[in-house]
BABAVO-88903 format. One line per 5 residues: number of its first residue (from 1); their letters; for each residue y, z, x of C-alpha. Coordinates in steps of 0.001 Angstrom, whole numbers, plus 500000, padded with zeros to 6 digits. Example, Ala and Ser with C-alpha at 12.3 -4.5 7.8 and 13.67 -1.06 7.14 Angstrom:
<firos>
1 = AS = 495500 507800 512300  498940 507140 513670
</firos>
This chain:
<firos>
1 = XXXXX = 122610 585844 787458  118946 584220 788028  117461 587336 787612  115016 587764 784442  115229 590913 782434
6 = XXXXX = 112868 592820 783431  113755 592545 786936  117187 593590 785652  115977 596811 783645  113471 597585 786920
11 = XXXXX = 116518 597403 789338  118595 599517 786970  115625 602345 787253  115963 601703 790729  119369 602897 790874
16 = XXXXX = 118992 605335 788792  115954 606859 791096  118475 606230 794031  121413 608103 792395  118563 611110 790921
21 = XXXXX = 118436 611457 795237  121693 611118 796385  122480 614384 794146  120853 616301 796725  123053 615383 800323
26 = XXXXX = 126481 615325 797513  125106 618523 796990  125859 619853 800635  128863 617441 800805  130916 619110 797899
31 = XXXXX = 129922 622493 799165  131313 621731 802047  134752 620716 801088  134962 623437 798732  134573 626099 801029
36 = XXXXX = 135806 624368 803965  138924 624340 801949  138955 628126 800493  138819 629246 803965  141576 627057 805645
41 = XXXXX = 143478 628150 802885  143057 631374 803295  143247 631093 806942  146755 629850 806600  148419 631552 804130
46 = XXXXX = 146396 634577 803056  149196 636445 801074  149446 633657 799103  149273 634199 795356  149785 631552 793523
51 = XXXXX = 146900 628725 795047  144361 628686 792235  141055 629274 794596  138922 629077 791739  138620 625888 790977
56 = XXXXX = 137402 625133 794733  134566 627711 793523  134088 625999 789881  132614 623357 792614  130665 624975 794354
61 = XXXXX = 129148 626191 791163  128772 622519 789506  127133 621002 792786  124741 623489 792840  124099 622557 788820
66 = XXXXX = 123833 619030 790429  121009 620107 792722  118926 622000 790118  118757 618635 788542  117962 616643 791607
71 = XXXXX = 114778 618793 791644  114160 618026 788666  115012 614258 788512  111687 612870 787360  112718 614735 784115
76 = XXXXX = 116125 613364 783758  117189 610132 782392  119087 607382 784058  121592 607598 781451  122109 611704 782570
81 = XXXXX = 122119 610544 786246  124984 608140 785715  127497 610235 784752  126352 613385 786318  126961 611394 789851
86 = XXXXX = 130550 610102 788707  131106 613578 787424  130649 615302 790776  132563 612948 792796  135393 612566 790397
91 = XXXXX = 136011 616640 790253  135882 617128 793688  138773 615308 793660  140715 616773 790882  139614 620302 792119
96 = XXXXX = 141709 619153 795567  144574 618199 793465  144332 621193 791450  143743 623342 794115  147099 621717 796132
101 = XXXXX = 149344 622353 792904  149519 625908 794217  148732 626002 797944  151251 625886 800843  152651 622676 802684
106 = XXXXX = 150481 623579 805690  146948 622864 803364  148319 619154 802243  147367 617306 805630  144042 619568 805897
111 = XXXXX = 142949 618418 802314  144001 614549 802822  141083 614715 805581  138623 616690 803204  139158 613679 800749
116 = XXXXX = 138392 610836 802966  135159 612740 803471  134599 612990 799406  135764 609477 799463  132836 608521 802303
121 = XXXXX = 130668 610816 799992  130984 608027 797711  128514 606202 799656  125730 608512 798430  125271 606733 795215
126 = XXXXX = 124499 603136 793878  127713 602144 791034  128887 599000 789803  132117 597766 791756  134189 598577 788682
131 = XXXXX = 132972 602019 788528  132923 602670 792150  136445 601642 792147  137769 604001 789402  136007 606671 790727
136 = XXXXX = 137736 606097 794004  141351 605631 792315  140636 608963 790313  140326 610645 794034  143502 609343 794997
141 = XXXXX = 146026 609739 791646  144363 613607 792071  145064 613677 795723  148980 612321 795091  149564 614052 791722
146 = XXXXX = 148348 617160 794171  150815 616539 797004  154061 615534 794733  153787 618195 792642  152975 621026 794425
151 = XXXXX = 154766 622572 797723  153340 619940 799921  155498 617783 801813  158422 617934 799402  160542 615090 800183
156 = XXXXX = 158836 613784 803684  158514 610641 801936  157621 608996 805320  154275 611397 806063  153461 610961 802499
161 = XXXXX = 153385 607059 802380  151510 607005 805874  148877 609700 804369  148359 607769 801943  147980 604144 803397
166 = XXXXX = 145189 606218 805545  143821 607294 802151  143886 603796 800448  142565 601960 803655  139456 604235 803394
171 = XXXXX = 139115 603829 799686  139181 599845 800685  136353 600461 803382  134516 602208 801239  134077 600186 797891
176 = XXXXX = 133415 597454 800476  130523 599408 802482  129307 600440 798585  129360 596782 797438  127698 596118 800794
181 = XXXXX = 124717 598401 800299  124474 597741 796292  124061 593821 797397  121678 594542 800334  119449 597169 798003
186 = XXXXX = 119656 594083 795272  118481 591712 797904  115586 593527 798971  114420 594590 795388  114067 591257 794497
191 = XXXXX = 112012 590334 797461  109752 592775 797021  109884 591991 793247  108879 588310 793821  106339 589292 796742
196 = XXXXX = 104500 591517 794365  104853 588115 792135  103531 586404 794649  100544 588939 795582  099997 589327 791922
201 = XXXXX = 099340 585458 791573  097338 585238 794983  094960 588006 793959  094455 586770 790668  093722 582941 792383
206 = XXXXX = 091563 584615 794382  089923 586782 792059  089426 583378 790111  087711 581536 793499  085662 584552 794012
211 = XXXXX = 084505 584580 790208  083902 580841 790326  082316 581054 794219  079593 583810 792282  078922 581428 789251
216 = XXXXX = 078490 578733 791167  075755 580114 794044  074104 581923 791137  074048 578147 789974  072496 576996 792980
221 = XXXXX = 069673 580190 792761  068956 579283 789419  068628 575805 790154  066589 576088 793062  064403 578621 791288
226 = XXXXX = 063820 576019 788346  063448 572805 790730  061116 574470 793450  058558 575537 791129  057722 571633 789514
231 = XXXXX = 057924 570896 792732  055473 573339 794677  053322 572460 792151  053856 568514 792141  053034 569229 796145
236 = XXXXX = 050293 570875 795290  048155 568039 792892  049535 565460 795580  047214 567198 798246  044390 568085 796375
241 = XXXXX = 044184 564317 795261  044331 563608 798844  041695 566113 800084  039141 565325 796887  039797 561434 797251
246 = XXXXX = 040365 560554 800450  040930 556896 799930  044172 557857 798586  046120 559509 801448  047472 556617 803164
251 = XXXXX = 048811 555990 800078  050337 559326 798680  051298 560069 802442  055077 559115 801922  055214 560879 798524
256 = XXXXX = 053587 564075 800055  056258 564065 802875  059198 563364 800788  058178 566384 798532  058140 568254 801766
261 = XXXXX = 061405 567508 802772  062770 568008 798916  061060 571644 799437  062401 572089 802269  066169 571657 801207
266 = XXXXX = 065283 573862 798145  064281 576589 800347  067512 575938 802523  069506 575882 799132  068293 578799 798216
271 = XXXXX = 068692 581019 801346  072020 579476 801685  072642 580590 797733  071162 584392 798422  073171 584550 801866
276 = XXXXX = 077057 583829 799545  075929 586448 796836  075112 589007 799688  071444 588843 798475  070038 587796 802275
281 = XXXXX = 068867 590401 804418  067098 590194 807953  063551 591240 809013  065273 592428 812287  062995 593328 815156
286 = XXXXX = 063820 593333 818837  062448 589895 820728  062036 588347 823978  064299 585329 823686  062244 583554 826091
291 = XXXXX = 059136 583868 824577  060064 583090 821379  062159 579919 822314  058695 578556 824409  056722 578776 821305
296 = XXXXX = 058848 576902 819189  059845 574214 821651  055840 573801 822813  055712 573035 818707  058291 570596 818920
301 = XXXXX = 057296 569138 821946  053566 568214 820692  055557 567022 817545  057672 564527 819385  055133 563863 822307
306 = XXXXX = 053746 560573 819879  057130 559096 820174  056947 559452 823649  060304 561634 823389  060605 564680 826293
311 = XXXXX = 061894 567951 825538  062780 570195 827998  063101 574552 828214  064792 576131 831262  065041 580295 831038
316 = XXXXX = 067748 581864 832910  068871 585890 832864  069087 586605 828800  070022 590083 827278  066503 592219 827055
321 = XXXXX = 067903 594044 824002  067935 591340 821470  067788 591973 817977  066803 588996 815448  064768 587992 812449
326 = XXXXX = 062068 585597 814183  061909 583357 810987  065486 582946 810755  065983 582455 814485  062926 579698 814599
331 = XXXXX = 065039 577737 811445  068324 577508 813378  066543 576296 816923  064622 573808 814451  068165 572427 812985
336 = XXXXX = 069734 572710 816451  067021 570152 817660  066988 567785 814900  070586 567508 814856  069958 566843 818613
341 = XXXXX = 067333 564183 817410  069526 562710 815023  072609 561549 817354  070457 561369 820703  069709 557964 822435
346 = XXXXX = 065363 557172 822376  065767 557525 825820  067681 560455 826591  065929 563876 827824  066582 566942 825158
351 = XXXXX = 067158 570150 827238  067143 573597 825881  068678 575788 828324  068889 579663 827447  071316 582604 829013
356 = XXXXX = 073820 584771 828649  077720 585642 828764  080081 587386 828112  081812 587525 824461  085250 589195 823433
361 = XXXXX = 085677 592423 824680  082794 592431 827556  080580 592296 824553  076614 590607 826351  075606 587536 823955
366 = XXXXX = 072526 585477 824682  073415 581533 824920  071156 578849 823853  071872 575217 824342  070415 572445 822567
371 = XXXXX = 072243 569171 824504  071546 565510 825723  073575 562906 827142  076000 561044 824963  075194 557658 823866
376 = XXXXX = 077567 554374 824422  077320 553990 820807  077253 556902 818136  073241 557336 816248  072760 558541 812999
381 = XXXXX = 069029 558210 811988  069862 559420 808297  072387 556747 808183  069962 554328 806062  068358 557149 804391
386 = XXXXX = 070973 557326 801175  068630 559834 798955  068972 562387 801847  072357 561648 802823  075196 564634 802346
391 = XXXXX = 078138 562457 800160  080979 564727 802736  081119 567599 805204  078550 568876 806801  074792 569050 805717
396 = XXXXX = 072982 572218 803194  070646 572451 806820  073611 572941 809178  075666 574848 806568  072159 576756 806619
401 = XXXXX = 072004 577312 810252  075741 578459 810767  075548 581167 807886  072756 582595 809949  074093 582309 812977
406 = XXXXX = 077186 584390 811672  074503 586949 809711  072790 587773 813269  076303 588168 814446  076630 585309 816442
411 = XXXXX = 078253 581858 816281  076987 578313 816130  079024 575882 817731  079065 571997 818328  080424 570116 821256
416 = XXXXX = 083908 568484 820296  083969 565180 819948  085578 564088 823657  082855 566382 825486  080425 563899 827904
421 = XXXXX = 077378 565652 826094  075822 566073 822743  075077 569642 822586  074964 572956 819891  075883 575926 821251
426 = XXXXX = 074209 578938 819527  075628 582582 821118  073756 585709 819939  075011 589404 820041  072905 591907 821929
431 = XXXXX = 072378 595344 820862  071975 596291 817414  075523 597706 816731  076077 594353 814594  073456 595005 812356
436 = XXXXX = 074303 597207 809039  072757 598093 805787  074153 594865 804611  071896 592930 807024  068400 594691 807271
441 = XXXXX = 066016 594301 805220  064728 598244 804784  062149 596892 802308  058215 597262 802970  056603 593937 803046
446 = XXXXX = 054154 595258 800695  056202 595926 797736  056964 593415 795513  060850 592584 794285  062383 589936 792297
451 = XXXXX = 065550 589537 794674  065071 586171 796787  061836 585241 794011  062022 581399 793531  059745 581267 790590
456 = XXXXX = 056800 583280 788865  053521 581238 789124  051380 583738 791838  049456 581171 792489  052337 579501 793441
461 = XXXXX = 054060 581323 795944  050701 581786 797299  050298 578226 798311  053982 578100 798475  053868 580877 801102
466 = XXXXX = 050526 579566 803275  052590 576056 803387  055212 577529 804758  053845 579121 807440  051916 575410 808611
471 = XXXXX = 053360 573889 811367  053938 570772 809572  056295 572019 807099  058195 574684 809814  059063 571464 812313
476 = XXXXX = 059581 569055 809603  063148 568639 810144  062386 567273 814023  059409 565591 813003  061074 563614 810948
481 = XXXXX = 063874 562357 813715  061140 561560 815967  058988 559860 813787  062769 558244 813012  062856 557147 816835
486 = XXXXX = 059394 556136 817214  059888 553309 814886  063301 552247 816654  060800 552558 820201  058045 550365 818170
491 = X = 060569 547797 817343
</firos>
């Protein structure tokens, strides 16, 4: 009663596809019983004249009708199914009665059996319990008119009630069984009708996140691409003031190194923005792990050596076949150590230790560990700096650093919270059966391309481009914590 219409009119098709196939086994069923009971007639009383035999083949005839149209269902309507169905049934068992008008006591108790098997053959098709159970009472009256009017069992009035009792008890089971599978078929059409609901509304939610996830990192490019441009070139006056006047650069010092650090979480905006639209690619090349974890950690070491701050790089066994992007490798050991500045005593000892183990499935990953010993009391150094605060959830540099841990195939992983150590864990796959179309960058470096472009000024990205490659703006992330904990060390 809670159904809708249209589920209504799609579970009515439904039975009427389900009745279109049951024509096919009722098919076989009321040949059966119509030759079945030819030759037991036959069989017993062969000189018999007056059984009407050809009726039994009349059925034969009209369930073979039935199966032409079974092959051709897809062509027939549901209101030709319908009665077609109750036709077959319902003449099998008037043919019986027919046929038992005329035959000999001995075929009576032969054809009660035949109709508790056109009865069961019931089963075959999906009706309504009011026409399931006049189809099922026309059996019967045919079956009895059959018996008490023909030379069946006379006046055995005894055999005749018991017969059928047997009849009328399997009528009973069946309209129940029928009801039974008409209320089970009902129950799972409608789950499946509200799961497609369901699916329907999920895929169009997610369609809708995915539409709104595009729009809003195609946001972020465009934003980045209009802010990183005033500000390259804001960068840009600030240091040629300082180089033609030098006067002037103790005081445009902290204005040249906040536009750094604005730059640099452009840039990290905007990688992070080209990595969700499936715009980043890698300049994959194989690497010796070691090598190119001493060069950056002799960089930060000479950066953090003024605050008197040690740093520490221990090389065990690591994978030789080691695929990365150098650049993007050097930015998440640079975020790995600042976030290792940020929440490490001024006293503690930084170690970077470097690996291997072993990953699902036996697969060899490379390990690098970035870890210190946990302070009494929790330190955040960006605590009192509210401009570069993140308002919730992680920062755009540590977003940054996961999204290309996950691009090289890896995973970048903090210590929880109860661990004795502060440490990030970054594991890297070996091999290069990680690495797709999807992830290389196939390009020549000497062709020019718009995709990753943050703005058009050549002059620009020039600068733009030799700034990036200074040591000052690469490390600035762990410069900045330990110029953070050489002021807590001064005072």
């Amino acid at each position: 009663m809670h159904w809708n219409q249209d589920d209504r009119q799609a579970f009515a098709a439904e039975l009427a596809r389900a009745n279109a196939e049951a024509l096919r086994p009722w098919t076989v069923v009321a040949s059966a019983l119509s030759l079945a009971l030819v030759l037991v007639a036959l069989g017993l009383a062969p000189a018999h004249v007056g059984v009407p035999y050809g009726p039994a083949v009349a059925l034969v005839a009209v369930a073979t009708a039935g199966l032409a149209l079974a092959s051709f269902r897809q062509a027939v309507s549901a209101a030709v199914i319908g009665p077609l169905s109750v036709g077959l049934v319902v003449s099998s068992g008037l043919i019986l009665g027919w046929v038992l008008l005329g035959a000999p006591a001995a075929v009576a108790p032969v054809a009660g059996g035949f109709l508790m098997v056109a009865l069961a053959g019931g089963l075959l098709f999906s009706w309504d319990l009011p026409l399931a159970i006049g189809v099922q009472a026309a059996l019967l009256v045919g079956w009895l008119l059959g018996v008490t009017a023909g030379p069946g069992w006379g006046a055995d009035t005894g055999q005749l009630v018991a017969c059928s009792a047997l009849l009328i008890g399997a009528q009973t089971v069946s309209l129940v069984a029928q009801r039974q599978r008409r209320v089970e078929r009902a129950e799972g059409f409608h789950q499946l009708r509200e799961a497609a609901r369901v699916t329907r509304v999920v895929d169009e939610v997610r369609a809708s996140q995915h539409a709104t996830a595009q729009a809003r990192d195609r946001l972020f490019s465009d934003v980045t691409n209009g802010l990183r441009e005033p500000v390259v070139r804001l960068l840009r006056a600030v240091r040629d003031q300082m180089d033609t006047e030098p006067e002037t650069a103790s005081r445009l010092a902290p204005t040249w190194s906040k536009g750094l650090r604005l730059l640099r979480k452009l840039d990290d905006v905007g990688t992070l923005a080209l990595y969700h639209r499936g715009h980043l690619r890698l300049r994959v090349r194989r690497v010796q792990l070691g090598q190119e974890l001493r060069r950056v950690v002799e960089l930060a070491q000479e950066a953090m050596a003024p605050s008197g701050l040690s740093l520490d790089l221990v090389v065990d066994e690591v994978p030789e076949d080691l695929h990365v992007d150098p650049e993007r490798l050097e930015r998440v050991l640079v975020v790995m150590l600042a976030e290792a500045l940020r929440a490490c005593p001024p006293d503690a000892d930084v170690q970077v230790e470097v690996g291997q183990e072993q990953g699902a499935g036996g697969v060899v990953m490379a390990r690098i560990e970035v870890w210190c010993d946990k302070p009494e009391a929790p330190v955040d150094r960006a605590a009192g700096d509210d401009f570069w605060r993140e308002p919730e959830g992680a920062s755009i540099e540590v977003r940054l650093a996961h999204a290309l841990a996950e691009f090289h195939g890896g995973r970048l992983v903090q210590a929880p919270p109860e661990a004795n150590t502060l440490s990030w864990v970054l594991s890297l796959r070996a091999g290069t059966q990680h690495l797709t179309d999807a992830t290389i960058d196939r390009r020549v470096r000497a062709v020019d391309s718009d995709r990753g472009r943050r703005f058009e000024d050549r002059a620009g990205m020039t600068w733009a481009a030799d700034l990036a490659a200074t040591d000052e703006y690469r490390l600035l992330d762990v410069q900045v914590m330990a110029e953070a904990i050489g002021r807590e060390l001064d005072g």
